[in-house]
C-alpha positions as protocol buffer text, in pm:
chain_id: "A"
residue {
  index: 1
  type: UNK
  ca { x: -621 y: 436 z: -749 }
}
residue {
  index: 2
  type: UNK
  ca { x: -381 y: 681 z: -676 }
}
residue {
  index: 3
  type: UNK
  ca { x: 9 y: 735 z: -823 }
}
residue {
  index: 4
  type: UNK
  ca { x: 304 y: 786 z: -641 }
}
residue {
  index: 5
  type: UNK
  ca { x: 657 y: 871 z: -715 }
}
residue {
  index: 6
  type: UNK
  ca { x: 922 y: 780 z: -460 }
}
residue {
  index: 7
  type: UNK
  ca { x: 1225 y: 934 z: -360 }
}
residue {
  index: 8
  type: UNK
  ca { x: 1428 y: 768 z: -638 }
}
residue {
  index: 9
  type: UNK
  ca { x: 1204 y: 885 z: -924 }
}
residue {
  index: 10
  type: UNK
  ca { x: 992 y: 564 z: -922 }
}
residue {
  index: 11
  type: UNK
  ca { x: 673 y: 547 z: -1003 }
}
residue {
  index: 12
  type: UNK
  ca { x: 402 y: 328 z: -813 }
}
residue {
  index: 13
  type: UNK
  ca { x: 8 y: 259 z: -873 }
}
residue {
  index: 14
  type: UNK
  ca { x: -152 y: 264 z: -505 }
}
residue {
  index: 15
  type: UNK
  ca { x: -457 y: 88 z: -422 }
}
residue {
  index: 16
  type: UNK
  ca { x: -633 y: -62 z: -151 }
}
residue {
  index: 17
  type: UNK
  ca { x: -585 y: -479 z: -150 }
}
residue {
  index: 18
  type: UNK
  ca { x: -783 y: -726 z: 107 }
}
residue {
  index: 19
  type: UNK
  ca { x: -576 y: -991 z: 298 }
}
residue {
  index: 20
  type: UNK
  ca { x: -744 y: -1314 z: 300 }
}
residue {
  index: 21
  type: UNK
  ca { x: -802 y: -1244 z: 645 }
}
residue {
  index: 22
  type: UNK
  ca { x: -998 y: -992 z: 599 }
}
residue {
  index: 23
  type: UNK
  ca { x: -732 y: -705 z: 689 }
}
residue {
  index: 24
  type: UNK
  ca { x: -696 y: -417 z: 485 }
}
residue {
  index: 25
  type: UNK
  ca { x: -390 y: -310 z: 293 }
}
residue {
  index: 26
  type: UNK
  ca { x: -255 y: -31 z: 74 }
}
residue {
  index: 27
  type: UNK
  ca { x: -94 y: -206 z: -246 }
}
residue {
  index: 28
  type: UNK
  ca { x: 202 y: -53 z: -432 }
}
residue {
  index: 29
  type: UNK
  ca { x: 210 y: -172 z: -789 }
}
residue {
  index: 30
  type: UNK
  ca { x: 535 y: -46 z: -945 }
}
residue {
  index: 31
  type: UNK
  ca { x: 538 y: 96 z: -1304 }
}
residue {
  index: 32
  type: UNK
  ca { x: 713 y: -76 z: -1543 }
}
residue {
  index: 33
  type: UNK
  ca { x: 720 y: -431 z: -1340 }
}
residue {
  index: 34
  type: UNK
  ca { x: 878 y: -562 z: -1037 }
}
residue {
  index: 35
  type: UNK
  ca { x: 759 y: -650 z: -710 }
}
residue {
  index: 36
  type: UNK
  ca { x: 399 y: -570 z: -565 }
}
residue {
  index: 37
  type: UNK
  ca { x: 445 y: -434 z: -226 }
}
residue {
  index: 38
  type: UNK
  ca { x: 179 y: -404 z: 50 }
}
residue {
  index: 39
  type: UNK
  ca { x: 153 y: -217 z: 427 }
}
residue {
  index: 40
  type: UNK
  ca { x: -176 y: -257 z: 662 }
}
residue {
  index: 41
  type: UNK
  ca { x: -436 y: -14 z: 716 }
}
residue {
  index: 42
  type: UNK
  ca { x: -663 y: 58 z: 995 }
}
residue {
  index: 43
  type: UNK
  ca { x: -933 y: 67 z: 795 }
}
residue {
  index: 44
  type: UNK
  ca { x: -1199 y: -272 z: 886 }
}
residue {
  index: 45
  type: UNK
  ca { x: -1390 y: -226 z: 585 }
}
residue {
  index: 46
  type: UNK
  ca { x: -1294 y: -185 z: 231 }
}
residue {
  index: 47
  type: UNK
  ca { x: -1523 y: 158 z: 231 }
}
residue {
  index: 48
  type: UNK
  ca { x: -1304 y: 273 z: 568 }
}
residue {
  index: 49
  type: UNK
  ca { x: -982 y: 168 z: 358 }
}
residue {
  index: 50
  type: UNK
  ca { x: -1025 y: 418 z: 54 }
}
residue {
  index: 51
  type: UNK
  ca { x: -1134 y: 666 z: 273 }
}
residue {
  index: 52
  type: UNK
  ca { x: -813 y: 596 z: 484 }
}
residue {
  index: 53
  type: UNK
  ca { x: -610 y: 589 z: 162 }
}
residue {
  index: 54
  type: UNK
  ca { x: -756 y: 916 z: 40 }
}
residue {
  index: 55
  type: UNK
  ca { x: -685 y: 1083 z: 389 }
}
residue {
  index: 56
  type: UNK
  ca { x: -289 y: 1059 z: 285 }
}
residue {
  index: 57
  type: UNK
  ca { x: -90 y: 1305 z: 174 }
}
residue {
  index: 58
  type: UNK
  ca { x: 262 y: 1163 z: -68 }
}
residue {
  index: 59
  type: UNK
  ca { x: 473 y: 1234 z: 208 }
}
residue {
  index: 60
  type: UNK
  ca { x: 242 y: 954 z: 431 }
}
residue {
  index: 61
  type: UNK
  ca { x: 272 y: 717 z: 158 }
}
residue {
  index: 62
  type: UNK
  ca { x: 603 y: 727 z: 119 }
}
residue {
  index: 63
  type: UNK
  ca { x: 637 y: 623 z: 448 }
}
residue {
  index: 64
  type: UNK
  ca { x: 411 y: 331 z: 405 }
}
residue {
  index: 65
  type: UNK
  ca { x: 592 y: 241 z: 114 }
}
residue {
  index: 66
  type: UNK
  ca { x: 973 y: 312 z: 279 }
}
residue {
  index: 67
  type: UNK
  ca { x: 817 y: -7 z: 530 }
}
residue {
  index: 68
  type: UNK
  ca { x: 596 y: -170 z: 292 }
}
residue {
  index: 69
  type: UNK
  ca { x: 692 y: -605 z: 263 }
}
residue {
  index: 70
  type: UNK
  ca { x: 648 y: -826 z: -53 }
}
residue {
  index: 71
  type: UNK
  ca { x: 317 y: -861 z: -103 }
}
residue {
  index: 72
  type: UNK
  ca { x: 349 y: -1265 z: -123 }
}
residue {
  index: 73
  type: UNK
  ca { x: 475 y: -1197 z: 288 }
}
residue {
  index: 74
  type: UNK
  ca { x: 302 y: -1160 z: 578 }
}
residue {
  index: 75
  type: UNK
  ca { x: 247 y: -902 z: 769 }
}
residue {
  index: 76
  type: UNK
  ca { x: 328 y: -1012 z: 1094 }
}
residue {
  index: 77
  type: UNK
  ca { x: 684 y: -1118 z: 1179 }
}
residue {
  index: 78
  type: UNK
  ca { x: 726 y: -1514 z: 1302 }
}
């Protein structure tokens, strides 16, 4: 697990997260409460994913987490 602080001075627990589909994900847990966020990986294998996650710098997941949805949504539009 990894912590990240975003550009408004919030702070977020990241982990990797499984769809029930099998499909990777990078979790954002906010401190303090509020809404779990998630944004895909590449990764096909839960090993691949926290290699993937530990290949990212802040600025990288900030991005992720700038396009990150709900974590109750899906990933794919329609």
């Amino acid at each position: 697990m990894r912590q990240l602080t975003d550009r408004s001075g919030s702070v977020w627990d990241v982990a990797v997260g499984r769809e029930s589909y099998g499909m990777q994900v990078v979790l954002f847990f906010p401190r303090g409460g509020g809404a779990i966020c998630k944004s895909a990986l590449r990764a096909d294998t839960r090993l691949e994913a926290e290699i993937e996650l530990d290949g990212y710098d802040d600025e990288e997941l900030l991005f992720l987490l700038e396009r990150a949805v709900p974590w109750e949504s899906s990933l794919f539009p329609g």
